[in-house]
C-alpha positions in Angstrom: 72.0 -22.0 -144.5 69.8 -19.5 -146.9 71.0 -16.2 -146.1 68.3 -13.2 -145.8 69.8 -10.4 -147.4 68.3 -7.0 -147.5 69.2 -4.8 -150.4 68.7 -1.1 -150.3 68.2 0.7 -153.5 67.0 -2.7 -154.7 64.6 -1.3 -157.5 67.4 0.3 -159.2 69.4 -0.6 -162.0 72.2 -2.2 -160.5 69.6 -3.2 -157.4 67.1 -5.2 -159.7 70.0 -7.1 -161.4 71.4 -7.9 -158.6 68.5 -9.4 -157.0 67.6 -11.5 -159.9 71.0 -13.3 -159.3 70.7 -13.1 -155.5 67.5 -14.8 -155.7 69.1 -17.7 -159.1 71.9 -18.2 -156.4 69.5 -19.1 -153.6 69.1 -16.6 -151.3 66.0 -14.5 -150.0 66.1 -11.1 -150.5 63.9 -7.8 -149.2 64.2 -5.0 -151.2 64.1 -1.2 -149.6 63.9 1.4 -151.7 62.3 5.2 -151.6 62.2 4.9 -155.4 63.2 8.2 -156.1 65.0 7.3 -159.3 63.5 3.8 -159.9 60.4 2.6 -159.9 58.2 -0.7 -157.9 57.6 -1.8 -161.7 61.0 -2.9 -162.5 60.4 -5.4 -159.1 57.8 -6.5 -160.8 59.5 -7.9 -163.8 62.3 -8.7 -161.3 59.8 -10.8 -159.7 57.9 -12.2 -163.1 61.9 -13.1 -164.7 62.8 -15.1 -161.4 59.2 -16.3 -160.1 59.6 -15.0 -157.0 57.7 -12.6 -154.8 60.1 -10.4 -153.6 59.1 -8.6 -149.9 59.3 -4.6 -150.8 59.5 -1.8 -148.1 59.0 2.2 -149.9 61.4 3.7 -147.0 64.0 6.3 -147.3 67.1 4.6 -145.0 67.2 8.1 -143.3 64.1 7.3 -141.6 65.8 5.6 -138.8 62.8 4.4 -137.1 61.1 2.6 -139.8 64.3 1.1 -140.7 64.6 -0.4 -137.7 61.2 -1.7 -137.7 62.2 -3.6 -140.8 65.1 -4.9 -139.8 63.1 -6.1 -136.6 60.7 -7.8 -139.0 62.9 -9.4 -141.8 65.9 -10.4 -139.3 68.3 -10.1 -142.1 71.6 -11.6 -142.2 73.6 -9.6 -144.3 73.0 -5.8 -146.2 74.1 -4.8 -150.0 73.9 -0.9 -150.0 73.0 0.5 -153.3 70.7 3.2 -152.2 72.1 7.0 -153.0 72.4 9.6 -155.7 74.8 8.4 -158.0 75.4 11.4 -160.8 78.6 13.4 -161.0 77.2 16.7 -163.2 74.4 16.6 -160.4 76.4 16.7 -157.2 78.5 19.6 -157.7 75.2 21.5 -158.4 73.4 20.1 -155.1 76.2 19.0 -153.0 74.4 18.8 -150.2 71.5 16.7 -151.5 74.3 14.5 -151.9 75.4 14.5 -148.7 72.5 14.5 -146.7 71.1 11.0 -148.9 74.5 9.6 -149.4 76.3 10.0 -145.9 73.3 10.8 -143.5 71.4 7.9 -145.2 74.3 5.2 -145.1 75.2 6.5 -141.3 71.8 5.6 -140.3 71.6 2.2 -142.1 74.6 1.3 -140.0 73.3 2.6 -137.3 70.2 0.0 -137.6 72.6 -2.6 -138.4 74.8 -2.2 -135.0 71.6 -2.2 -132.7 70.1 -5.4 -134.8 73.4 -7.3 -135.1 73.3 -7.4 -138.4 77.4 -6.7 -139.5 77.8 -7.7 -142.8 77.8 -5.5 -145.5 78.6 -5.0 -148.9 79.2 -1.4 -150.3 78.6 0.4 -153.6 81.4 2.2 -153.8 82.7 3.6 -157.0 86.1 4.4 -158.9 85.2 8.0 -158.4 87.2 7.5 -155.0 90.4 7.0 -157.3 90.3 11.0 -158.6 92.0 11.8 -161.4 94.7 8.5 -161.2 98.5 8.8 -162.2 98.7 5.8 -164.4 96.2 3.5 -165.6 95.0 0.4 -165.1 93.3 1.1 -161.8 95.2 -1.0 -158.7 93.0 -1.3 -155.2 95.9 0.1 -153.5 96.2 3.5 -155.9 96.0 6.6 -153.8 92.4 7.6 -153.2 91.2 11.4 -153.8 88.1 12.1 -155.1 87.4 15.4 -157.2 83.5 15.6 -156.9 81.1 15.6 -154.3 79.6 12.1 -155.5 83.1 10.7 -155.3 83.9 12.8 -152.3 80.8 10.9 -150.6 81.8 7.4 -151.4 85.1 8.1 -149.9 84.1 9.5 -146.8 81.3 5.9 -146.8 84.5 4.2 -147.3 86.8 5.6 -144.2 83.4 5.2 -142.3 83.3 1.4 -142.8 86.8 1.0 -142.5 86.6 3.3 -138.7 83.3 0.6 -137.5 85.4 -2.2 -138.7 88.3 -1.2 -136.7 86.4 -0.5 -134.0 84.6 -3.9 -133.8 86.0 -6.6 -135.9 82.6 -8.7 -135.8 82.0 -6.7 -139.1 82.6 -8.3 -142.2 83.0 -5.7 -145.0 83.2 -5.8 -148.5 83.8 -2.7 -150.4 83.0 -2.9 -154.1 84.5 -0.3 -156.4 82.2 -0.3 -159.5 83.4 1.1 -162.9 80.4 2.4 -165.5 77.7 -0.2 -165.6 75.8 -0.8 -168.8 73.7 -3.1 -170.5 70.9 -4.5 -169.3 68.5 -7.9 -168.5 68.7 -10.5 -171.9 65.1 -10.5 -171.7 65.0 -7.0 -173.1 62.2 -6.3 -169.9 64.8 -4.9 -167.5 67.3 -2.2 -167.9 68.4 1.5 -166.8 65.3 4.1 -166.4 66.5 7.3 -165.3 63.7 9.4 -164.1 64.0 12.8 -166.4 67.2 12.9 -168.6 69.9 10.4 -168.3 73.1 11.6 -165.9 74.8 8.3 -167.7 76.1 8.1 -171.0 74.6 4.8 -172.3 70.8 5.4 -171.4 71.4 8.8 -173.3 72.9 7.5 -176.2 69.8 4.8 -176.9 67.7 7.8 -175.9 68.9 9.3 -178.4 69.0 6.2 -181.1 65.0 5.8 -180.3 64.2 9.3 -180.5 63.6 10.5 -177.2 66.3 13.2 -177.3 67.9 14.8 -180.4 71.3 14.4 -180.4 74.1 12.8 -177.9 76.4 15.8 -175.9 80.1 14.6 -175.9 81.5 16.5 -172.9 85.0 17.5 -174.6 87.3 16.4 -176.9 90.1 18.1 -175.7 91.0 15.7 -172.9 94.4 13.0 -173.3 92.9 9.8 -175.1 93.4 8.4 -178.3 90.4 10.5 -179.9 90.2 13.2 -177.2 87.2 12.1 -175.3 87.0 10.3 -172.3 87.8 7.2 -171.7 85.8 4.7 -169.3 85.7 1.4 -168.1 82.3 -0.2 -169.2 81.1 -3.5 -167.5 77.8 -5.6 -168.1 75.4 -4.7 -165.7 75.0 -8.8 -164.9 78.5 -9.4 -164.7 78.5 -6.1 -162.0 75.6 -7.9 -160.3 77.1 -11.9 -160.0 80.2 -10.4 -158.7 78.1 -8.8 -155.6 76.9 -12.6 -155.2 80.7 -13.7 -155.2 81.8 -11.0 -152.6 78.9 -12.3 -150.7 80.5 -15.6 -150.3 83.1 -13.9 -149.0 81.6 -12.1 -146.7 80.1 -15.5 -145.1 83.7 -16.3 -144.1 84.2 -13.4 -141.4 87.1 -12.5 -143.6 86.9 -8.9 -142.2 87.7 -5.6 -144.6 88.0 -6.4 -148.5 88.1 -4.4 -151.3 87.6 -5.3 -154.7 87.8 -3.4 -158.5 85.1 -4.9 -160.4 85.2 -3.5 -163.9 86.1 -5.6 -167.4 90.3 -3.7 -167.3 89.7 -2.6 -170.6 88.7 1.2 -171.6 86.5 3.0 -174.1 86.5 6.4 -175.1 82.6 8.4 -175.6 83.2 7.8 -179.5 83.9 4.6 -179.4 81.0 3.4 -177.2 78.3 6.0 -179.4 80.3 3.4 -182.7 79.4 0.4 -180.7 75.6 1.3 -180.1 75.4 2.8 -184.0 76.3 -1.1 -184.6 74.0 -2.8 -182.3 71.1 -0.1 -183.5 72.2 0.2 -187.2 71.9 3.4 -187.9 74.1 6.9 -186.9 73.4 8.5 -184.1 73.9 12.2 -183.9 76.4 13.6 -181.3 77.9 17.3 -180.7 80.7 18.4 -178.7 80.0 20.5 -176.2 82.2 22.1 -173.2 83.6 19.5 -170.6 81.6 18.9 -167.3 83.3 20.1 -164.2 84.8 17.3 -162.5 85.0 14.8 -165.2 88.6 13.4 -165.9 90.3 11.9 -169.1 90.9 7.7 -168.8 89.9 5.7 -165.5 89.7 1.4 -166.2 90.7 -1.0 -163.6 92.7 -3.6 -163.0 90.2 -6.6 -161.9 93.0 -8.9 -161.2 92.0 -9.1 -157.1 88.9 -9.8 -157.8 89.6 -12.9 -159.9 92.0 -14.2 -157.6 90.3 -13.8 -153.9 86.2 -14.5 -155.2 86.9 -16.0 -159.0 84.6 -13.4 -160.1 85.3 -11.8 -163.5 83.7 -9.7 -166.3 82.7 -12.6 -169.6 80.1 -9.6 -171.5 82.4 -7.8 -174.0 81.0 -4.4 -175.3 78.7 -5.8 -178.3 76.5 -7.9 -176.0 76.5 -4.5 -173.3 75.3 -2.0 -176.6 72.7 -5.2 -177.8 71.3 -5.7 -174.8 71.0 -1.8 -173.6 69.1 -1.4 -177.0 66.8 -4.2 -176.9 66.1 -2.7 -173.5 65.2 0.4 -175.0 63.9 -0.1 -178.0 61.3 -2.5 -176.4 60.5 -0.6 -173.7 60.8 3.4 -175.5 59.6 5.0 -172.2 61.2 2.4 -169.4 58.6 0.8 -167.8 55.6 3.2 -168.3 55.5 1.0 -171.4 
C-alpha cells in the first residue's frame, strides 16, 4: 500500500530533503507549510530533482479549520511534523512566539489528526530536550531538561505525545531527536535559506565564505572542549532525512511509542567545523570571538546506537561531503533561491 503522508513544514530545510526521499522511497506526499522561514521555490526544485508535482497547502497549522479541511481533502495516512521556530538565541528573546507556533501549533495539528483518524506521527524533536547532559555520548534514556525555551517546547511536544499515546494506544509515535543538520542536496540546487541572518552555524559560516556577512561570531571560547568552543554533533541533512523514511517503516507496524537519537555520535567543536568549510571553500574565513549566547552549553553528540539496531538507519556522510555540499549550495545559489 502507498502511504499518503502529509508533511508540515515541508518547504523547509529538513522538510524539502525529506520529501525528496519520501517521494525516491515511494510514497505521496502533501506538503503544508506557512513559509515563514522557507520559501514555495525550494518545492519547486524539490519537485524538478524528483519529477514529481508535489500537492502544497500555504496554512499555518494553528488555523484549525483549514487544517482540517485539508486533512478532509488529502485523507492522509500518516503526519511528519517539522513545522515551528527552531532557533535557540531567538526563543529566549520571544519566548512566547515560540510557544504560541510551537505548542499551540502542534496541539492543534493533533487535534485535526484525532477527529480525522489519522494517528501516526512522526516528531521533530531535538537534543535540546537533553539540557546541559552529565556525560557524553547522548543515550535515549539520559534525563531530559531543557534550558531554553526552544528546547523547553520540544519537551513539553514530547510529554504531550507521550500523554495522547497513553491515553489511546491506536497512536503510533515516533519521536525523532535530531542533532545539528548541515549539508545540503548533491545537486547544489537545494540547501538551508534562512530568511534574514542565519540562527545556525553552517549557513553563517558559507555566508560568510561568499561574502554575504563579514566575519563568523564564535559564541565563546571559554566553555570545556578541547579548544574551548562548543562542541556539536553535525549530521548530513540527507542522512537526517532517510532516517525519517526508516522510522516511517516503523511506524507502519503499530509499534506504539519510539524514540530514536539520529545524529552521526561523533562531535565537532565551532573551530573545527569553520577548518572543515575553509577546506571545502579554500580559502580562510574570518571569525571573532564574541560573548557566549545565553543558553548554549559546552559538548552535546549522541549515541545513534538504537537507531541502528531497531530501523537499520545510520549516518554514512562524514563532515567533508556535509562542508562540500553546504558550499556548492551556497556558492551556486549566493542569495538561496532568489537566485
Amino acid at each position: 500500500m502507498q502511504e499518503k503522508i502529509l508533511v508540515t513544514g515541508g518547504a523547509g530545510f529538513i522538510g524539502t530533503h525529506t520529501v525528496i526521499e519520501l517521494v525516491q522511497a515511494g510514497h505521496q506526499v502533501v506538503v503544508v507549510d506557512n513559509l515563514v522561514n522557507s520559501s514555495r521555490k525550494s518545492l519547486e526544485v524539490v519537485e524538478r530533482i524528483t519529477g514529481v508535482e508535489i500537492p502544497f497547502y500555504e496554512a499555518d497549522i494553528r488555523d484549525t479549520d483549514t487544517l482540517r479541511d485539508i486533512f478532509k481533502h488529502e485523507e492522509p495516512t500518516g503526519v511528519i511534523h517539522f513545522a515551528g521556530l527552531k532557533a535557540v538565541g531567538e526563543s529566549t528573546r520571544i519566548p512566547l512566539a515560540y510557544y504560541d507556533n510551537n505548542i499551540a501549533g502542534t496541539v492543534s495539528l493533533l487535534k485535526v489528526m484525532e477527529e480525522t483518524n489519522c494517528k501516526n506521527i512522526i516528531f521533530s524533536s531535538s537534543a535540546t530536550v537533553y539540557g546541559d547532559p552529565h556525560t557524553v555520548p547522548i543515550l535515549e534514556d539520559f534525563p531530559l531538561s531543557a534550558t531554553n525555551p526552544y528546547g523547553r517546547t520540544k519537551l513539553m511536544l514530547e510529554e504531550i505525545l507521550t500523554d495522547i499515546y497513553k491515553a489511546d494506544s491506536e497512536w503510533n509515535v515516533v519521536l525523532l531527536r535530531y542533532f545539528n543538520p548541515i549539508g545540503a542536496h548533491k545537486s547544489g540546487d537545494l540547501g538551508e535559506n534562512p530568511n534574514g541572518i542565519p540562527n545556525n552555524l553552517l549557513p553563517y559560516v558559507t555566508q560568510v565564505a561568499v561574502g554575504k556577512l563579514e566575519q563568523v561570531q564564535v559564541f565563546g571560547d571559554d566553555y570545556d572542549t578541547e579548544d574551548g568552543t562548543g562542541v556539536r554533533d553535525y549530521i548530513h541533512v540527507v542522512d537526517l532525512a532517510k532516517g525519517h523514511v526508516a522510522a516511517l517503516k516503523k511506524l507502519q507496524k503499530g509499534s506504539g511509542l519510539n524514540i530514536y537519537n539520529l545524529g552521526t555520535g561523533k562531535g565537532y567543536s565551532v573551530l573545527e567545523i569553520i577548518q572543515n568549510m575553509e577546506k571545502a571553500v579554500g580559502r580562510p574565513i574570518p571569525y571573532r570571538i564574541v560573548e557566549r549566547r545565553p543558553g548554549d552549553i559546552a559538548a552535546c553528540y549522541s549515541d545513534p546506537a538504537k537507531a541502528k539496531e531497531e530501523l537499520g538507519w545510520e549516518a554514512e556522510l562524514g563532515i567533508t561531503e556535509m562542508c562540500e555540499d553546504a558550499w556548492r549550495w551556497q556558492s551556486k545559489h549566493p542569495n538561496g533561491f532568489e537566485d
